[in-house]
PyMOL Python script that loads the backbone (N, CA, C, O; Angstrom):
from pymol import cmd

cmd.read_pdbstr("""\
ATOM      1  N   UNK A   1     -48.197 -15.298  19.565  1.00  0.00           N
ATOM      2  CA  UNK A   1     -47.173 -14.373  19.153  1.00  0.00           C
ATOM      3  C   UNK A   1     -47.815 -13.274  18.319  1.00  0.00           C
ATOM      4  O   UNK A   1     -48.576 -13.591  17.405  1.00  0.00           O
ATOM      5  N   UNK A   2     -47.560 -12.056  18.574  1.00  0.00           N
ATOM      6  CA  UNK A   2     -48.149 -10.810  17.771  1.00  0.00           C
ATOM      7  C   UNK A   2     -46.779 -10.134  17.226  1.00  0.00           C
ATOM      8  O   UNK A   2     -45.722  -9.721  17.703  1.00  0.00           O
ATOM      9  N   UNK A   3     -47.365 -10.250  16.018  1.00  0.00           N
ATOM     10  CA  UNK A   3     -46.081  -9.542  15.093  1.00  0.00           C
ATOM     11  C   UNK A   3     -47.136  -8.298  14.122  1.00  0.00           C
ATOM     12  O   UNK A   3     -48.201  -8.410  13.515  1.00  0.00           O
ATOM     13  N   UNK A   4     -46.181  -7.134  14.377  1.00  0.00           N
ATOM     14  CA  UNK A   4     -46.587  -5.870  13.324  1.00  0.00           C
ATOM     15  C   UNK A   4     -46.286  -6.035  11.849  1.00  0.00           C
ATOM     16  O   UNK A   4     -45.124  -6.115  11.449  1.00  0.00           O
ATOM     17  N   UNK A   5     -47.479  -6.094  10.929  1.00  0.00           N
ATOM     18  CA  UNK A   5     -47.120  -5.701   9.651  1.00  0.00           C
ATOM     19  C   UNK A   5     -47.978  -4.185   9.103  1.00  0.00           C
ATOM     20  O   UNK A   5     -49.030  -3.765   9.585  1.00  0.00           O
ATOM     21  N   UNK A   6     -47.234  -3.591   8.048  1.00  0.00           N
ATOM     22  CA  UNK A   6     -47.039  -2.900   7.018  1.00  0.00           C
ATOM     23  C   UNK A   6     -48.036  -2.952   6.075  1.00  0.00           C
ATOM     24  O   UNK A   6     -47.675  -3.488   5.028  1.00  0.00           O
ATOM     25  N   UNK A   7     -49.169  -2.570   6.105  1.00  0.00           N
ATOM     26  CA  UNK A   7     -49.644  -2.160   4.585  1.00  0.00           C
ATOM     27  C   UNK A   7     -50.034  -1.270   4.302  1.00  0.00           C
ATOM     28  O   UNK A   7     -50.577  -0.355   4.922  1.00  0.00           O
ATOM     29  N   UNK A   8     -49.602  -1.574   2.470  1.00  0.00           N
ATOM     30  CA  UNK A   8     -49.357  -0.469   1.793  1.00  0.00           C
ATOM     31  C   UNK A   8     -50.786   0.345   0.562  1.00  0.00           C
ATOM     32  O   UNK A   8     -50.847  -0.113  -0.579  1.00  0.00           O
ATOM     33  N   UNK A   9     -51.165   0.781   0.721  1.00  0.00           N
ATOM     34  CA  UNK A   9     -52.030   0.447  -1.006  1.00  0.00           C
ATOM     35  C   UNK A   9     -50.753   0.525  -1.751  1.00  0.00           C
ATOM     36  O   UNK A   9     -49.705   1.123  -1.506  1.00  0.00           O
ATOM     37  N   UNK A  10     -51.197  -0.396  -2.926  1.00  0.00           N
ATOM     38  CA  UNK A  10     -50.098  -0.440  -3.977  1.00  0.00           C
ATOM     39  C   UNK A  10     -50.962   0.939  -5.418  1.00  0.00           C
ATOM     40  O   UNK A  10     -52.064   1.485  -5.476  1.00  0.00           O
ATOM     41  N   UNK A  11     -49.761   0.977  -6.282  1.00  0.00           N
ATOM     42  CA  UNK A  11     -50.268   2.040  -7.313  1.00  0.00           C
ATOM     43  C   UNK A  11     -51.410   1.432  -8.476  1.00  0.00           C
ATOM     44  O   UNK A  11     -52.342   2.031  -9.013  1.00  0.00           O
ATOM     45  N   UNK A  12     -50.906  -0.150  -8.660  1.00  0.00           N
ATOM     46  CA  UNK A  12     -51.885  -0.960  -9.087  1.00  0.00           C
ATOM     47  C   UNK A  12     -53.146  -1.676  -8.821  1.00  0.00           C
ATOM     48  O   UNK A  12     -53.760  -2.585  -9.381  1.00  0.00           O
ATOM     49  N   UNK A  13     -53.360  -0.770  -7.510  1.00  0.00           N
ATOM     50  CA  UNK A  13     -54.497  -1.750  -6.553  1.00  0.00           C
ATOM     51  C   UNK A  13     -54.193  -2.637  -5.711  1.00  0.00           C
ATOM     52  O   UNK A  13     -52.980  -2.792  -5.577  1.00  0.00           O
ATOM     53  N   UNK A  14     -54.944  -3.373  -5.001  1.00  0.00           N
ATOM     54  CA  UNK A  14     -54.793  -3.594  -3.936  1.00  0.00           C
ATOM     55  C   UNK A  14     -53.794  -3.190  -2.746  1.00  0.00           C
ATOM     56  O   UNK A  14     -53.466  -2.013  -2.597  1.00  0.00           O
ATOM     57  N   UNK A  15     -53.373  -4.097  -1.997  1.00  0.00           N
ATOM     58  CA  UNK A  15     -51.960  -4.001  -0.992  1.00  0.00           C
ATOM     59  C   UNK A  15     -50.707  -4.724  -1.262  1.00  0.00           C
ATOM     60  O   UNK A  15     -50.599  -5.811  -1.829  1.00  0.00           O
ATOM     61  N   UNK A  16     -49.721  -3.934  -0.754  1.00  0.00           N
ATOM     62  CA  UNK A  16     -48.456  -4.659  -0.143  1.00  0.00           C
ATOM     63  C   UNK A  16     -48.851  -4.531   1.336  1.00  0.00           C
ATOM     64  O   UNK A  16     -49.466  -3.719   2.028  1.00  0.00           O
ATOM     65  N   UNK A  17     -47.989  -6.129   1.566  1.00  0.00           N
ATOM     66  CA  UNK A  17     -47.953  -5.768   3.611  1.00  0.00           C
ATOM     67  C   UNK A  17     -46.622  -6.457   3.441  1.00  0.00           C
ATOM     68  O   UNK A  17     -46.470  -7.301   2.559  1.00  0.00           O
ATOM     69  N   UNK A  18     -45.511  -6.060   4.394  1.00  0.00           N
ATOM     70  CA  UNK A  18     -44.387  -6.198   5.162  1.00  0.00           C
ATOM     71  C   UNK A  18     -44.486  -6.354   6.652  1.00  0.00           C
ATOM     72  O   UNK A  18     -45.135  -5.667   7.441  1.00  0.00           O
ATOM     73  N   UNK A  19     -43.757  -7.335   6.870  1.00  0.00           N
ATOM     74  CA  UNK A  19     -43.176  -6.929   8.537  1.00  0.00           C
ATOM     75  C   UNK A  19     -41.890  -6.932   8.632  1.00  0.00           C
ATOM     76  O   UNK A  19     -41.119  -7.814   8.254  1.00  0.00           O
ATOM     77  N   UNK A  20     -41.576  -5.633   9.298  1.00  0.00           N
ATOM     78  CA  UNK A  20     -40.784  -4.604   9.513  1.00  0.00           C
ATOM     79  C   UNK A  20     -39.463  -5.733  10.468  1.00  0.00           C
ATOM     80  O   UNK A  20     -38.256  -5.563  10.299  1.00  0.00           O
ATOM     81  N   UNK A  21     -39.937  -6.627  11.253  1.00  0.00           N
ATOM     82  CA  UNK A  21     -38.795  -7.280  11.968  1.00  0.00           C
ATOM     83  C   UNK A  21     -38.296  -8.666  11.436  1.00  0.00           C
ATOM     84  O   UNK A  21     -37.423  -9.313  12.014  1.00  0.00           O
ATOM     85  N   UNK A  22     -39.073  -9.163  10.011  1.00  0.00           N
ATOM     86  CA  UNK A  22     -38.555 -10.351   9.687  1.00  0.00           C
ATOM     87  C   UNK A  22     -38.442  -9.364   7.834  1.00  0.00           C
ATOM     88  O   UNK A  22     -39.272  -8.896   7.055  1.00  0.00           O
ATOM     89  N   UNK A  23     -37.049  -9.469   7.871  1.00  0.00           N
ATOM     90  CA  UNK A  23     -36.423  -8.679   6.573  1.00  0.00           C
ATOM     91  C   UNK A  23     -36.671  -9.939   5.350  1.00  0.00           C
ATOM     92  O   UNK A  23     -36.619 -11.167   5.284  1.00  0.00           O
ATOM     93  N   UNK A  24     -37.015  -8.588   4.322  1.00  0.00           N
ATOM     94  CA  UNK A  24     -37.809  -9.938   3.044  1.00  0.00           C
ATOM     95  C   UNK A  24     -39.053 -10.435   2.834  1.00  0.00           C
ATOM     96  O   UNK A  24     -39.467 -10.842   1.749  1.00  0.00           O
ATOM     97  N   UNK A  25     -39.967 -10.393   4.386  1.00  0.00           N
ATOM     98  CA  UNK A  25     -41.240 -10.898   4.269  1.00  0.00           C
ATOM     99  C   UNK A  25     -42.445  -9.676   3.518  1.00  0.00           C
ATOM    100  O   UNK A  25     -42.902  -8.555   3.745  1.00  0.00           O
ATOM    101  N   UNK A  26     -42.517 -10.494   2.775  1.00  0.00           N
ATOM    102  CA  UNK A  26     -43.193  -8.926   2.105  1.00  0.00           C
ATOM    103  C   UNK A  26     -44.652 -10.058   1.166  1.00  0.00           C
ATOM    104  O   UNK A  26     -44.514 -11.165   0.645  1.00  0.00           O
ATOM    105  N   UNK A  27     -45.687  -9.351   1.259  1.00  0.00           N
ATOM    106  CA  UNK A  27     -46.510  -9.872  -0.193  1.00  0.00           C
ATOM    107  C   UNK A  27     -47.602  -9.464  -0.529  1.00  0.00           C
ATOM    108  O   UNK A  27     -47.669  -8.426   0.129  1.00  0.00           O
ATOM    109  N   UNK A  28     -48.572  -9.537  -1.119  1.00  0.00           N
ATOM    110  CA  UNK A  28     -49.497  -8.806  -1.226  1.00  0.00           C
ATOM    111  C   UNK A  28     -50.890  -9.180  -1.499  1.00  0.00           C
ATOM    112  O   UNK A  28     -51.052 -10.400  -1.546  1.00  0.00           O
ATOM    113  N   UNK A  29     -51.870  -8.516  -1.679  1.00  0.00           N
ATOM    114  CA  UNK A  29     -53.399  -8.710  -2.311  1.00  0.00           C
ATOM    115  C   UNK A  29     -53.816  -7.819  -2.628  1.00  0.00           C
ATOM    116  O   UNK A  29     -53.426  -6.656  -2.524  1.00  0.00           O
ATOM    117  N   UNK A  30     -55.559  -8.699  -3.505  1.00  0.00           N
ATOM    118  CA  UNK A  30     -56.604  -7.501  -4.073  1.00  0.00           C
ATOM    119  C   UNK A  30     -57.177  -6.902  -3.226  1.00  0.00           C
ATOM    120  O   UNK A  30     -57.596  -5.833  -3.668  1.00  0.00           O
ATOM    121  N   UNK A  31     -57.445  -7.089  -2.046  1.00  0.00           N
ATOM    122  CA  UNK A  31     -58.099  -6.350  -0.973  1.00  0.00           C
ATOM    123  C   UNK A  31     -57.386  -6.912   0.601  1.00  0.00           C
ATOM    124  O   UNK A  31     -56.529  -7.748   0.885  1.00  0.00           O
ATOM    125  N   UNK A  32     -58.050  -6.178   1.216  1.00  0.00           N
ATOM    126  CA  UNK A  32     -57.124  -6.026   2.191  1.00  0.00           C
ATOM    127  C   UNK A  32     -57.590  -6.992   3.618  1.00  0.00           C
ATOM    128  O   UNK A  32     -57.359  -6.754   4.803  1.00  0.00           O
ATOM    129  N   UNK A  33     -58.369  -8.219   2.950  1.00  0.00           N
ATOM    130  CA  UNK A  33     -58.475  -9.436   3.682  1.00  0.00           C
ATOM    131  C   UNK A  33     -57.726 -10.218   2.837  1.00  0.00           C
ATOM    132  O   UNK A  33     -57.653 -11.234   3.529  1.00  0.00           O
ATOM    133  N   UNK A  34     -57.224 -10.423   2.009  1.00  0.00           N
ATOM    134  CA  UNK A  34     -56.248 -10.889   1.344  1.00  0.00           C
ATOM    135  C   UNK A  34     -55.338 -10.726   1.293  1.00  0.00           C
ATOM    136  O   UNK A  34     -54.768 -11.645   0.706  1.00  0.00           O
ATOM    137  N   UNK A  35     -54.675  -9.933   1.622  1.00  0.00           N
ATOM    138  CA  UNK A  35     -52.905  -9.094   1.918  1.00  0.00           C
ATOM    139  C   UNK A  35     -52.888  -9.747   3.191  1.00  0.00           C
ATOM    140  O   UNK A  35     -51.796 -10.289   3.361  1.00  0.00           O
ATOM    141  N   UNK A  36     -53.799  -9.933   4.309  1.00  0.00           N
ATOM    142  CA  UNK A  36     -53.210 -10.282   5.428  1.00  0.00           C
ATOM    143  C   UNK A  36     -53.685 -11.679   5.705  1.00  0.00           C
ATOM    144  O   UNK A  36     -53.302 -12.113   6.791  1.00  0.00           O
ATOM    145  N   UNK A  37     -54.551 -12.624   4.864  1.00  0.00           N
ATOM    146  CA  UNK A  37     -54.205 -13.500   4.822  1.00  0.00           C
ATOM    147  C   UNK A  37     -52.732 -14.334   3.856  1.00  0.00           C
ATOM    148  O   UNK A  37     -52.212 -15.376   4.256  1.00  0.00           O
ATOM    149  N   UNK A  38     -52.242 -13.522   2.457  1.00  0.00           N
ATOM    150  CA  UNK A  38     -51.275 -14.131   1.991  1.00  0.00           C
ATOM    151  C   UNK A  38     -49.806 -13.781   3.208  1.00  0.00           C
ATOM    152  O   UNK A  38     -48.833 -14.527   3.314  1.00  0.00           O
ATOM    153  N   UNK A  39     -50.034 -12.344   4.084  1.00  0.00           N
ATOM    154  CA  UNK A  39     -48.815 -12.007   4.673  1.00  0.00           C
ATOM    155  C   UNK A  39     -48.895 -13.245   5.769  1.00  0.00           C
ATOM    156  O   UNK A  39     -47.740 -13.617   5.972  1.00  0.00           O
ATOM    157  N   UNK A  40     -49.713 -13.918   6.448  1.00  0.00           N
ATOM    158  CA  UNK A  40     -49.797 -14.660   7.523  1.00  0.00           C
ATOM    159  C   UNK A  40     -49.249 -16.009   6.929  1.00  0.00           C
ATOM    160  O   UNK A  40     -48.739 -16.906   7.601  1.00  0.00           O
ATOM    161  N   UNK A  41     -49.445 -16.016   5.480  1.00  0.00           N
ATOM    162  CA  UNK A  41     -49.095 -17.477   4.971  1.00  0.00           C
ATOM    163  C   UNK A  41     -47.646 -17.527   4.981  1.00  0.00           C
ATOM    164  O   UNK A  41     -46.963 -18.485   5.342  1.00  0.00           O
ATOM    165  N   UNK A  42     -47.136 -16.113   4.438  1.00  0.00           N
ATOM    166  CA  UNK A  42     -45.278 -15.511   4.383  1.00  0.00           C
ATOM    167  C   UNK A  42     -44.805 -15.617   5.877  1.00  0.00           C
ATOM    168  O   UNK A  42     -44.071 -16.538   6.233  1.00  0.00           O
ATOM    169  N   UNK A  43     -45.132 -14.899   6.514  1.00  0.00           N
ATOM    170  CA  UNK A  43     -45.003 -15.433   8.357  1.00  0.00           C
ATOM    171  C   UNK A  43     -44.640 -17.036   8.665  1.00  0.00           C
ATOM    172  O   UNK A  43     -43.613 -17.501   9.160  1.00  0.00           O
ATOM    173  N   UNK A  44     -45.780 -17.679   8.221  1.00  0.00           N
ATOM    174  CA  UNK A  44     -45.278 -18.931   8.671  1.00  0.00           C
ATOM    175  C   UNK A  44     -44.380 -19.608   7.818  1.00  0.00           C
ATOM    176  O   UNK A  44     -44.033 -20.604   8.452  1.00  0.00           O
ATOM    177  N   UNK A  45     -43.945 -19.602   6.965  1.00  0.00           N
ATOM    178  CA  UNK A  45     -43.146 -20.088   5.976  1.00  0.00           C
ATOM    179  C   UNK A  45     -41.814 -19.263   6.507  1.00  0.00           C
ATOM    180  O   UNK A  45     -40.697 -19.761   6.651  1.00  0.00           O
ATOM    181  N   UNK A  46     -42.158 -17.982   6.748  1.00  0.00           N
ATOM    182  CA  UNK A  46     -40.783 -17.363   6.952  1.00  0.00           C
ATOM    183  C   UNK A  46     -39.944 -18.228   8.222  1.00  0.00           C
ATOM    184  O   UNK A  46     -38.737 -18.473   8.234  1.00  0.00           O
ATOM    185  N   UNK A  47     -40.962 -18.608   9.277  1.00  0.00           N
ATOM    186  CA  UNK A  47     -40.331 -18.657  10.859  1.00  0.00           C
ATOM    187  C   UNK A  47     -40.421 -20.180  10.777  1.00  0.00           C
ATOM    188  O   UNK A  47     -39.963 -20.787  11.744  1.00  0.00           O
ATOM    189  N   UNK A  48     -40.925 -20.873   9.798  1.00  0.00           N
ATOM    190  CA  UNK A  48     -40.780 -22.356   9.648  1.00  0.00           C
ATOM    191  C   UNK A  48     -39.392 -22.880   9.452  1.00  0.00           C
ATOM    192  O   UNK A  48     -38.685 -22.429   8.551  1.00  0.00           O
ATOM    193  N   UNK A  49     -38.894 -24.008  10.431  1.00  0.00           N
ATOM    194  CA  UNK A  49     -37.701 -24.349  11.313  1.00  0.00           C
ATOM    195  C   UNK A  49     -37.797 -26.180  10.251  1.00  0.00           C
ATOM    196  O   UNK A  49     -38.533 -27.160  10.368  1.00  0.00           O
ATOM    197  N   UNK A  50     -36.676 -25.847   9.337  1.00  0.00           N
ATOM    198  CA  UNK A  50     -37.318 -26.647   8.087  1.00  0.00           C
ATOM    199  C   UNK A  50     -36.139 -27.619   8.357  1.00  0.00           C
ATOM    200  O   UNK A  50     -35.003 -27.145   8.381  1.00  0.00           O
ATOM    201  N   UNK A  51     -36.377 -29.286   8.614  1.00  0.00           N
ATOM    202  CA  UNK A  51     -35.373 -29.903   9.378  1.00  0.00           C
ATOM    203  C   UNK A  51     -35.094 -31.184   8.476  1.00  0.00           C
ATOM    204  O   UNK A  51     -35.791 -32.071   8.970  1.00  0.00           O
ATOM    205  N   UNK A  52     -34.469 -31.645   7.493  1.00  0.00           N
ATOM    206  CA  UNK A  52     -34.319 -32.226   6.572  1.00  0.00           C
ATOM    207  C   UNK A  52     -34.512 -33.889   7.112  1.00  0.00           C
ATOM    208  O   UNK A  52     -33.810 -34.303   8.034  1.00  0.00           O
ATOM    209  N   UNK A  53     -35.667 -34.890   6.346  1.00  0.00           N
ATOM    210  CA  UNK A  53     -35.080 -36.183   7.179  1.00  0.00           C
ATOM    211  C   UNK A  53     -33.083 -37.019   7.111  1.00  0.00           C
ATOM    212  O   UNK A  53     -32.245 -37.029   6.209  1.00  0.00           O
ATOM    213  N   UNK A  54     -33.076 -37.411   8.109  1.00  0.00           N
ATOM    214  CA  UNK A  54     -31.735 -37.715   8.229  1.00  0.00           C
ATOM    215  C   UNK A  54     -31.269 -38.722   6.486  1.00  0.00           C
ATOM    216  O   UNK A  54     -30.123 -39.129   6.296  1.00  0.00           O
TER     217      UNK A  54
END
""", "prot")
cmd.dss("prot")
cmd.show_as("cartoon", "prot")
cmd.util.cbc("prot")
cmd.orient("prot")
């Protein structure tokens, strides 16, 4: 699955990254192998199908 994200430089350094089709997923880093590893961690947490035991 390929999903588009968003990054930003932030005013404090590093990045923000967003993706634009899952509303809310947003997060950031000090550099910009880090923004898209914490955004990939937000991805899966976001689309994680969380199923309570009975």
């Amino acid at each position: 699955m390929k999903i588009n994200v968003i990054l930003e430089p932030s005013d404090e350094g590093g990045y923000t990254v967003y993706v634009p089709s899952l509303p809310g997923c947003i997060s950031e880093g000090n550099d910009l192998d880090e923004a898209l590893k914490n955004i990939q961690e937000a991805i899966e947490l976001y689309l994680y199908d969380y199923n309570p035991p009975d």
